[in-house]
Biopython code that builds the backbone (N, CA, C, O; Angstrom):
import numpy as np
from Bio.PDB.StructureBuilder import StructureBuilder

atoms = [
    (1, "UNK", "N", (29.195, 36.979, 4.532)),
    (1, "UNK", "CA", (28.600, 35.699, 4.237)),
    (1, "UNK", "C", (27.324, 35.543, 5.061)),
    (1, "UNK", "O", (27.287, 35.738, 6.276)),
    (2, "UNK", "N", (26.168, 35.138, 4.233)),
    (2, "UNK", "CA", (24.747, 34.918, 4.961)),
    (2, "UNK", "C", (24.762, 33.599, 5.814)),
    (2, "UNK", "O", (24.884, 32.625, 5.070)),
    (3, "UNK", "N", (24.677, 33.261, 7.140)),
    (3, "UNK", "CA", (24.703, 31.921, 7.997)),
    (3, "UNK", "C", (23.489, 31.911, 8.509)),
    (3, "UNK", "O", (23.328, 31.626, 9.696)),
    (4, "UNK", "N", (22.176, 32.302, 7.475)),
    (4, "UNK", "CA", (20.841, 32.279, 8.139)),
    (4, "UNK", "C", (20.344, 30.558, 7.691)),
    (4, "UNK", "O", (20.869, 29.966, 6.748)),
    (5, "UNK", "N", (19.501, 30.086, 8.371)),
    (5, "UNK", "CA", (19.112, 29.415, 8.434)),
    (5, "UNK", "C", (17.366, 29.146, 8.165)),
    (5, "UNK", "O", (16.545, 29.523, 9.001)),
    (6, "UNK", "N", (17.033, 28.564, 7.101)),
    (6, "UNK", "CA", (15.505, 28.453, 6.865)),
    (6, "UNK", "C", (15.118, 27.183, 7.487)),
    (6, "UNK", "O", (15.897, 26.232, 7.415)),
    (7, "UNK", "N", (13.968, 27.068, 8.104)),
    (7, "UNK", "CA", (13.427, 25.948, 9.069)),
    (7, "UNK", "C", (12.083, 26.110, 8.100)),
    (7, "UNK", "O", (11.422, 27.142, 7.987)),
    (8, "UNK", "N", (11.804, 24.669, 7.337)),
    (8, "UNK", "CA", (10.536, 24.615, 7.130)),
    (8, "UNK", "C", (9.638, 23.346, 7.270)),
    (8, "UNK", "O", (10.460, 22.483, 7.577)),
    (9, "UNK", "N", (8.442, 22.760, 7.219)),
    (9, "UNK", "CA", (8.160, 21.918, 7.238)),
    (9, "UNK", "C", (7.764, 20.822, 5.717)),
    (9, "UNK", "O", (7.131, 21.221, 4.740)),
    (10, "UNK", "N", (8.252, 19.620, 5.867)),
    (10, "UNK", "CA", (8.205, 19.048, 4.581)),
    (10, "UNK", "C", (6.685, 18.848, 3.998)),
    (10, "UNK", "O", (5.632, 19.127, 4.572)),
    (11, "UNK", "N", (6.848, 18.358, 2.865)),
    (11, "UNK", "CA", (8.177, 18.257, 1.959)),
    (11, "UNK", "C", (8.412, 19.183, 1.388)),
    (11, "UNK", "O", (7.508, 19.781, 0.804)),
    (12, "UNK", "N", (9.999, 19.720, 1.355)),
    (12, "UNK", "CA", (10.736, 20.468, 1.153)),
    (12, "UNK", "C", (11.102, 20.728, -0.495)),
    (12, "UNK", "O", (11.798, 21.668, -0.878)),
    (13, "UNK", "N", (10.274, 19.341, -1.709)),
    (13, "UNK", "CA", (9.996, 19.542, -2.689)),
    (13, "UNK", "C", (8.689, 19.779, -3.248)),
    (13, "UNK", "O", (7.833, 18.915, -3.056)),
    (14, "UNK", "N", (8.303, 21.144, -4.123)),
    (14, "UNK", "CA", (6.841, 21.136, -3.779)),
    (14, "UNK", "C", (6.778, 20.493, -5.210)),
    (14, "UNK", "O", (7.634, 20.261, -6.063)),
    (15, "UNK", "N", (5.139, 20.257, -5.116)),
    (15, "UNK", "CA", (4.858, 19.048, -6.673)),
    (15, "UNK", "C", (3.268, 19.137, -6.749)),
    (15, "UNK", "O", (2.403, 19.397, -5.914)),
    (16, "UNK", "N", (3.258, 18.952, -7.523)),
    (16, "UNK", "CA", (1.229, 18.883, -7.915)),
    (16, "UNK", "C", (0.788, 17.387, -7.474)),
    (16, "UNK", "O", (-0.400, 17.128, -7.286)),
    (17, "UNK", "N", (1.574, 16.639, -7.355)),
    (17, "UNK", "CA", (1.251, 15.445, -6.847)),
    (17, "UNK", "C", (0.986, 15.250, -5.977)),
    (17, "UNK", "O", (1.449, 16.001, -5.118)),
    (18, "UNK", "N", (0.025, 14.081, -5.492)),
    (18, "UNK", "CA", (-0.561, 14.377, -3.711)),
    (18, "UNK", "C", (0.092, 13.063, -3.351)),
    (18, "UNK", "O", (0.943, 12.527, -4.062)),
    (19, "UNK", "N", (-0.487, 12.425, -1.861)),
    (19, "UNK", "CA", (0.317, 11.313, -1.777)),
    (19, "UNK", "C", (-0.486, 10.332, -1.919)),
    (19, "UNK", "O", (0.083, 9.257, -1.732)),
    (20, "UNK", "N", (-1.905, 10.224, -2.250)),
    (20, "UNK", "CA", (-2.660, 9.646, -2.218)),
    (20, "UNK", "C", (-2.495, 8.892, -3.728)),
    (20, "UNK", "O", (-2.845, 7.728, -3.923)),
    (21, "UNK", "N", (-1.670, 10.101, -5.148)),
    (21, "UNK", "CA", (-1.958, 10.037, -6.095)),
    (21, "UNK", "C", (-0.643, 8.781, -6.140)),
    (21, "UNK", "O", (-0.563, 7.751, -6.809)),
    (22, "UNK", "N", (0.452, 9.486, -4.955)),
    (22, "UNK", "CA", (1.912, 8.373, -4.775)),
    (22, "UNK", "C", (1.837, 7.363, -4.806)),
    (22, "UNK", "O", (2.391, 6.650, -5.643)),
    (23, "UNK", "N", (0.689, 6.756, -3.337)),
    (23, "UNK", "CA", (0.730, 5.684, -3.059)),
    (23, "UNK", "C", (-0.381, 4.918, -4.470)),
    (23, "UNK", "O", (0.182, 4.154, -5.255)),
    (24, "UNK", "N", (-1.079, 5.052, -4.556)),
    (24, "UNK", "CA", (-1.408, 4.450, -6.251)),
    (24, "UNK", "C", (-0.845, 4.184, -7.008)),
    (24, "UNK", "O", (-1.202, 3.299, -7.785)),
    (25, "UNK", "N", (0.399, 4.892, -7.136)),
    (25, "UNK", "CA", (1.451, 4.601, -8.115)),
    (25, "UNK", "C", (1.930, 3.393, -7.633)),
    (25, "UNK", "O", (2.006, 2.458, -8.430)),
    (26, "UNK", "N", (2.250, 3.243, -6.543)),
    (26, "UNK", "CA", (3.171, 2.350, -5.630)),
    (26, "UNK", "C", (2.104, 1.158, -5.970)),
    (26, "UNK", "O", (2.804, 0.242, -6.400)),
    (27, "UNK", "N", (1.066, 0.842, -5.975)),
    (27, "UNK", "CA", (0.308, -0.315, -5.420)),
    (27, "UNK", "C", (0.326, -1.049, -6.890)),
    (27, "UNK", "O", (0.697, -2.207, -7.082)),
    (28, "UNK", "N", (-0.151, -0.133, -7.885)),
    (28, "UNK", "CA", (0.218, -0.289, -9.082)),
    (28, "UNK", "C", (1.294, -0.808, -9.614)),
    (28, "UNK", "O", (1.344, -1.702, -10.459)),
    (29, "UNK", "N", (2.258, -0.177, -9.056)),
    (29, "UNK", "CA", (3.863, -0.830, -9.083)),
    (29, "UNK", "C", (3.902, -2.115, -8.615)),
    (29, "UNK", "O", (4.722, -2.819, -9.204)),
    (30, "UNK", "N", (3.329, -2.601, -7.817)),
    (30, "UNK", "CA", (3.877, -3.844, -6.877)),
    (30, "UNK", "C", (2.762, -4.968, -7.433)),
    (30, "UNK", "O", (3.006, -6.174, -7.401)),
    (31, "UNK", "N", (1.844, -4.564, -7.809)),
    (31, "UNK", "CA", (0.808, -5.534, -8.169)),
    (31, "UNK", "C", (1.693, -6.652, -9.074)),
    (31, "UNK", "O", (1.797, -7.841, -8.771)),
    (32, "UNK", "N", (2.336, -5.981, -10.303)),
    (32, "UNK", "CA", (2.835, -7.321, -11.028)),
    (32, "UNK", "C", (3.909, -8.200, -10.050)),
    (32, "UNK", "O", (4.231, -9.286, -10.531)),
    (33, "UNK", "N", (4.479, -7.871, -8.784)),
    (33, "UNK", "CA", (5.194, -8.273, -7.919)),
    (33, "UNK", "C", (4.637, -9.089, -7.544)),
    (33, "UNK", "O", (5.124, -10.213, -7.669)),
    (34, "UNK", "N", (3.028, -8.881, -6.741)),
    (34, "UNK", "CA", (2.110, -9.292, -5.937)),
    (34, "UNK", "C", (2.219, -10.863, -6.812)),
    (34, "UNK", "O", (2.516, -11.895, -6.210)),
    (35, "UNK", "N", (1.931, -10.833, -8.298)),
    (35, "UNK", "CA", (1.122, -11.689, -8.813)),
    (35, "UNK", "C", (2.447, -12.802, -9.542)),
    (35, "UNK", "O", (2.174, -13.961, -9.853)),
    (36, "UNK", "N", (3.722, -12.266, -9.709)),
    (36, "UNK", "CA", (4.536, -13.123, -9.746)),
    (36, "UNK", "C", (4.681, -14.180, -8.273)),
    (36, "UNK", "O", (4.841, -15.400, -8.247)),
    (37, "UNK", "N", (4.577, -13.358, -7.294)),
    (37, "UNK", "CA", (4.988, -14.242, -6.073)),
    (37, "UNK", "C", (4.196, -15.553, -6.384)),
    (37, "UNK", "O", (4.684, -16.674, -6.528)),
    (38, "UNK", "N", (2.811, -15.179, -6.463)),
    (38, "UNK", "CA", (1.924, -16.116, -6.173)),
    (38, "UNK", "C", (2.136, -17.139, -7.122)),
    (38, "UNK", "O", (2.124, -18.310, -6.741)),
    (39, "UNK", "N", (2.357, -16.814, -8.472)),
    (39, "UNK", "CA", (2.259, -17.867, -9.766)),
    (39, "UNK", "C", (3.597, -18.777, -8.975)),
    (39, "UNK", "O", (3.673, -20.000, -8.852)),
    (40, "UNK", "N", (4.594, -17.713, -8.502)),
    (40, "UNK", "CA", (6.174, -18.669, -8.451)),
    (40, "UNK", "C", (5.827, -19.457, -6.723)),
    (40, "UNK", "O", (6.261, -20.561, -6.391)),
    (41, "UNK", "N", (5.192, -18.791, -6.077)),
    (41, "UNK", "CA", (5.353, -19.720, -4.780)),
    (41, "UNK", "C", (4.035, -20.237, -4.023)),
    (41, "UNK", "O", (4.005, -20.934, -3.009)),
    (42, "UNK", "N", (2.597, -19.561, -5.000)),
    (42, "UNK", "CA", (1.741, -20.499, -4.507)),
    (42, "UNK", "C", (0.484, -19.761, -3.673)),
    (42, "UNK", "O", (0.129, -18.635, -4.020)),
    (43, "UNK", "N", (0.002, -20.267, -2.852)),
    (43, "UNK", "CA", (-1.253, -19.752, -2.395)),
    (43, "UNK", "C", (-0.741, -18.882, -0.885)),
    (43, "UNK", "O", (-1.330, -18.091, -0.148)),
    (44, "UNK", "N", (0.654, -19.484, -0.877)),
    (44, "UNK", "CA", (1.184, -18.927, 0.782)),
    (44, "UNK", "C", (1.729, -17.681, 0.478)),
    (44, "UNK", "O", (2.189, -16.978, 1.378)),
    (45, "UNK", "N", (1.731, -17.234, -1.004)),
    (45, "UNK", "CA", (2.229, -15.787, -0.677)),
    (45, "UNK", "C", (1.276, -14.685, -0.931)),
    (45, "UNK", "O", (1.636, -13.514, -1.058)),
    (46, "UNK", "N", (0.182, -15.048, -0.995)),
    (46, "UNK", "CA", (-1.078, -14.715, -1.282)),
    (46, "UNK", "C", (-1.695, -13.958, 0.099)),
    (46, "UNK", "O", (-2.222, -12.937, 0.541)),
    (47, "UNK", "N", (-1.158, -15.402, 0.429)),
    (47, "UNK", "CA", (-1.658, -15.287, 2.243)),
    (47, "UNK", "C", (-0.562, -14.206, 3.036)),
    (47, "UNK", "O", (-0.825, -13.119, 3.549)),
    (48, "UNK", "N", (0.348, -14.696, 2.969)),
    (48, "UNK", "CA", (1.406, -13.966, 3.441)),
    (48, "UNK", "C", (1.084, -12.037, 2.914)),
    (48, "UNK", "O", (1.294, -11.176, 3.768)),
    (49, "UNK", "N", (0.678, -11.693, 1.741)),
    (49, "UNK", "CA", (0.323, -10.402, 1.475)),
    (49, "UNK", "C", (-0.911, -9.841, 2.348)),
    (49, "UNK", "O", (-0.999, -8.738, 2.886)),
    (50, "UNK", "N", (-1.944, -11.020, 2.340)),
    (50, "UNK", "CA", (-3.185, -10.746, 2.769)),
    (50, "UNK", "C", (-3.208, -10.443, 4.332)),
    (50, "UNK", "O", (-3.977, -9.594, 4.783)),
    (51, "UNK", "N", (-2.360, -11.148, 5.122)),
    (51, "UNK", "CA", (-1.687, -10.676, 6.744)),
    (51, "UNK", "C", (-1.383, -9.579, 6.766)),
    (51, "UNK", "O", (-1.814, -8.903, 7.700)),
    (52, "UNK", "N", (-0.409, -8.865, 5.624)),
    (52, "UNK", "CA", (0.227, -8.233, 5.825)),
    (52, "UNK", "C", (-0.199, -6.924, 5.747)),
    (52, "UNK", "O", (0.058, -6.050, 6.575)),
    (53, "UNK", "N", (-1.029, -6.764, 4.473)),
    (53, "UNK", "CA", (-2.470, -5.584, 4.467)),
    (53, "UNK", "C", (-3.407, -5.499, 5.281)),
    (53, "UNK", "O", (-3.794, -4.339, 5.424)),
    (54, "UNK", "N", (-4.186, -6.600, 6.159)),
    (54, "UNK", "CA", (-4.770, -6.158, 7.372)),
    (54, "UNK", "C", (-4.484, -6.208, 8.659)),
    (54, "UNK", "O", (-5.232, -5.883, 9.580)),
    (55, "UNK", "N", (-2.891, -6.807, 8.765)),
    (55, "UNK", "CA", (-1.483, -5.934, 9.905)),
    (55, "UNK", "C", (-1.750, -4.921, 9.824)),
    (55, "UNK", "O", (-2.483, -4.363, 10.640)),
    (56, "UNK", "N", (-1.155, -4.267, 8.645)),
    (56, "UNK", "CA", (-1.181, -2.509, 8.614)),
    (56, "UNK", "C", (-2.886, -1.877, 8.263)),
    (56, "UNK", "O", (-3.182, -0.687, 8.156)),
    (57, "UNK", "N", (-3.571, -2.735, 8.170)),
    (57, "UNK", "CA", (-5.097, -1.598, 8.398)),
    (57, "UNK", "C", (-5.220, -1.691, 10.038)),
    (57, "UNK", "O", (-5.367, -0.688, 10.736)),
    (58, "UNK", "N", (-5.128, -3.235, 10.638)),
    (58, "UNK", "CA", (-5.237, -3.046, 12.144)),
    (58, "UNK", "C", (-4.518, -2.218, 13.117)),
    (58, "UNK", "O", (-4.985, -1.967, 14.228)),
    (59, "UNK", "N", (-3.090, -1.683, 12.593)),
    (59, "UNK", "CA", (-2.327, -0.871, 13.166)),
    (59, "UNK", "C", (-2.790, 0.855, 13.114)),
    (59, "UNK", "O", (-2.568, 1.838, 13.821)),
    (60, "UNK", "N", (-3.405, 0.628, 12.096)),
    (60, "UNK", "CA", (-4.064, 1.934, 11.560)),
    (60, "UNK", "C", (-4.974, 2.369, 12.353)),
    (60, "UNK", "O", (-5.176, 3.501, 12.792)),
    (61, "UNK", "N", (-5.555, 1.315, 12.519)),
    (61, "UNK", "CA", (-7.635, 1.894, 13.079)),
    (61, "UNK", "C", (-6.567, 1.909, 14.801)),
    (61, "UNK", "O", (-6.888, 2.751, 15.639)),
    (62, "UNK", "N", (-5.723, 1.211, 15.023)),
    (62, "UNK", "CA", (-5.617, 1.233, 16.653)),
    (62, "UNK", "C", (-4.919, 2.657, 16.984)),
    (62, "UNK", "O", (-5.154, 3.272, 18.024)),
    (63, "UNK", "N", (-4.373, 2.935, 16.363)),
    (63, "UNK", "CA", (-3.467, 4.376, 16.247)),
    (63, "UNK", "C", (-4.956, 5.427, 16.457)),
    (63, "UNK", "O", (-5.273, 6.113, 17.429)),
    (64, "UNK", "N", (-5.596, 5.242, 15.270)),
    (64, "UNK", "CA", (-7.009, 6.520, 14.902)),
    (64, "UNK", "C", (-7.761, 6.204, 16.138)),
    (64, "UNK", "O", (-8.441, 7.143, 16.551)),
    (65, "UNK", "N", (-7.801, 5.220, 16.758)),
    (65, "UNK", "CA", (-9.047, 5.276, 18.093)),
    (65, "UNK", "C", (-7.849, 5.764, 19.104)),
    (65, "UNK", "O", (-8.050, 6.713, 19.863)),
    (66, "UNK", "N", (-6.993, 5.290, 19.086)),
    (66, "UNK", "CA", (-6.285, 5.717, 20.457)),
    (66, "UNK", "C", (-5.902, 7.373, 20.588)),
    (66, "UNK", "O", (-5.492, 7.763, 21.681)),
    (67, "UNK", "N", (-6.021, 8.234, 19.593)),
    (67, "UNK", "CA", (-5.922, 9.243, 19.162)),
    (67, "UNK", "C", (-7.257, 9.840, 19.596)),
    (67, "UNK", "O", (-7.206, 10.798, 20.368)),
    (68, "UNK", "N", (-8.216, 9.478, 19.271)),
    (68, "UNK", "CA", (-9.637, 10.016, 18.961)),
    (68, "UNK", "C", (-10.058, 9.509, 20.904)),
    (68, "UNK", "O", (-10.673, 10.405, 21.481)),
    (69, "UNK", "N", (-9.920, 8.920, 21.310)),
    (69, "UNK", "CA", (-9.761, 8.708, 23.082)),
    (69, "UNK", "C", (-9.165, 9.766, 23.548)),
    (69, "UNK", "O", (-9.774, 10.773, 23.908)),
    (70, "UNK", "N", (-7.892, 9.625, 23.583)),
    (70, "UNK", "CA", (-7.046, 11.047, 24.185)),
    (70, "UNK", "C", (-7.399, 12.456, 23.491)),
    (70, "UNK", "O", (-6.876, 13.432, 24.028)),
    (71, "UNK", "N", (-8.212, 12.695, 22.374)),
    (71, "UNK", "CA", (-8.441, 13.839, 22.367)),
    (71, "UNK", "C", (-10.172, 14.423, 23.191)),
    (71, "UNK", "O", (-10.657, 15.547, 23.326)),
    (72, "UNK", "N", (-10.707, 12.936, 23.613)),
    (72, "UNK", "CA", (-11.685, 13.348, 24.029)),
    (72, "UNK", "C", (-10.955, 13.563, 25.966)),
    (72, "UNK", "O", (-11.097, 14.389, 26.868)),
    (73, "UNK", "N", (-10.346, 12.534, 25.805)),
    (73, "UNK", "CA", (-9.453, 13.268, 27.496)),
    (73, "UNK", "C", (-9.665, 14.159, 27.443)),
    (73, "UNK", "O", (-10.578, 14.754, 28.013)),
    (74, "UNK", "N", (-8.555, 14.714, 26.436)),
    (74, "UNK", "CA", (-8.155, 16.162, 26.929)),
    (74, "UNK", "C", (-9.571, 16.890, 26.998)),
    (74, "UNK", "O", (-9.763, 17.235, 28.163)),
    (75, "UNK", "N", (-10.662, 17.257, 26.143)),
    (75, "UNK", "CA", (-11.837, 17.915, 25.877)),
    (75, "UNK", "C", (-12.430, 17.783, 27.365)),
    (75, "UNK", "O", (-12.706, 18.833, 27.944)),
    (76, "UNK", "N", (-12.642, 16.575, 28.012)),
    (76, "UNK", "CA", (-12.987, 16.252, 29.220)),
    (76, "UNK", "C", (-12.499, 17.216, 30.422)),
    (76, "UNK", "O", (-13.296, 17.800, 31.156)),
    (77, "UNK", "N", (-10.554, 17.348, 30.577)),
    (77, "UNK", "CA", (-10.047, 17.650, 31.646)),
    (77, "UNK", "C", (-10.495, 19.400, 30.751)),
    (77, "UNK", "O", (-11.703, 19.358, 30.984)),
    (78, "UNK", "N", (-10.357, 20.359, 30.195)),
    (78, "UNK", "CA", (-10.685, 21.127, 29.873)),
    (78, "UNK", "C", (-11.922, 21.890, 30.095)),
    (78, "UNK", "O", (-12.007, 23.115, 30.181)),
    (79, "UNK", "N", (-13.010, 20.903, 30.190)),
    (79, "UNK", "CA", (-14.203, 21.230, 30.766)),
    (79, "UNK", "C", (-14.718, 21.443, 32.397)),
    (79, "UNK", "O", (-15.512, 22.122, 33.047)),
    (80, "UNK", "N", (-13.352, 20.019, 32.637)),
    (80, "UNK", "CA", (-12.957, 20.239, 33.838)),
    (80, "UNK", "C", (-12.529, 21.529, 34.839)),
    (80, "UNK", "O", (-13.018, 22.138, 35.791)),
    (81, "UNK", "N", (-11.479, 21.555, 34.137)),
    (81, "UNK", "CA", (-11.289, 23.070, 34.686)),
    (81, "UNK", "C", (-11.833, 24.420, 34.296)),
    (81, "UNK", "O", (-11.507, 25.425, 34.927)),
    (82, "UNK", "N", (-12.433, 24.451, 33.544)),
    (82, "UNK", "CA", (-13.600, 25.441, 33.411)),
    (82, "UNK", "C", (-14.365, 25.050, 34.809)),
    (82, "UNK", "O", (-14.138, 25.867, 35.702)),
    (83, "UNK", "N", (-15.008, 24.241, 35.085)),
    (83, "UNK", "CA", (-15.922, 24.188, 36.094)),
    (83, "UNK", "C", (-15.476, 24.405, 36.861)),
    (83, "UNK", "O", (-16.111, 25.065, 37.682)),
    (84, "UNK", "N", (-14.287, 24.084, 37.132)),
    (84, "UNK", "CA", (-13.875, 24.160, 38.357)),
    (84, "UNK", "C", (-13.431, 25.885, 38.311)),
    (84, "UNK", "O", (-14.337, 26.331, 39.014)),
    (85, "UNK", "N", (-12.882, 26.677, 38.048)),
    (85, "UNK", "CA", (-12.602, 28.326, 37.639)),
    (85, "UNK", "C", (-13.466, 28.760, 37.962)),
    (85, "UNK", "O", (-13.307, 29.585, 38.862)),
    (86, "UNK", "N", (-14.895, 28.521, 37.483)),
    (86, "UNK", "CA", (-16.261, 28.909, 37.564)),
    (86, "UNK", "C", (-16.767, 29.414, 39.218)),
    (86, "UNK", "O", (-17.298, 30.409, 39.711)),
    (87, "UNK", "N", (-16.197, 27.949, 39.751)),
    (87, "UNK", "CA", (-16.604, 27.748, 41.448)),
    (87, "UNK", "C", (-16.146, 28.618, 42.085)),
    (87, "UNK", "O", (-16.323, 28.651, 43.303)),
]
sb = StructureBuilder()
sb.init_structure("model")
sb.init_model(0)
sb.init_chain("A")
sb.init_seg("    ")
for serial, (resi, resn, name, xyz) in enumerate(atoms, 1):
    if name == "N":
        sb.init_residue(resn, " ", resi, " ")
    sb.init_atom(name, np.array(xyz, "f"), 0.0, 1.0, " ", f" {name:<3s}", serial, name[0])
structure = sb.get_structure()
């Protein structure tokens, strides 16, 4: 009996689809959602969506700078010790 084990990285289903093409689908999907809320509850769920999409863009850009900082760290301490090797 074979007890090997394959380790791969996802996704583990392959597809011609990208996720870019996914999430379109998704936004698409939810839009008639989007637009029932509003007819059934008004201008506050409008609002309530509109928080909620530039929540998650502000979480976004803080992630991409805090990323794009620490990789200039590291580039920094790296240069660092080059110079310092050098001496």
């Amino acid at each position: 009996m074979d007890n090997s084990v394959v380790i791969s990285t996802p996704p583990h289903v392959k597809s011609k689809r990208t996720t870019r093409g996914i999430m379109i689908d998704v936004c698409i999907a939810l839009a008639p959602c989007a637009l029932a809320g509003c007819v059934f509850f008004g201008w506050q769920a409008l609002l309530i969506i509109l928080m909620s999409v530039f929540a998650c863009d502000g979480v976004c850009l803080l992630l991409y700078c805090q990323q794009r900082f620490f990789e200039e760290v590291r580039q920094r301490e790296k240069r660092m010790r080059e110079v310092v090797e050098t001496v």
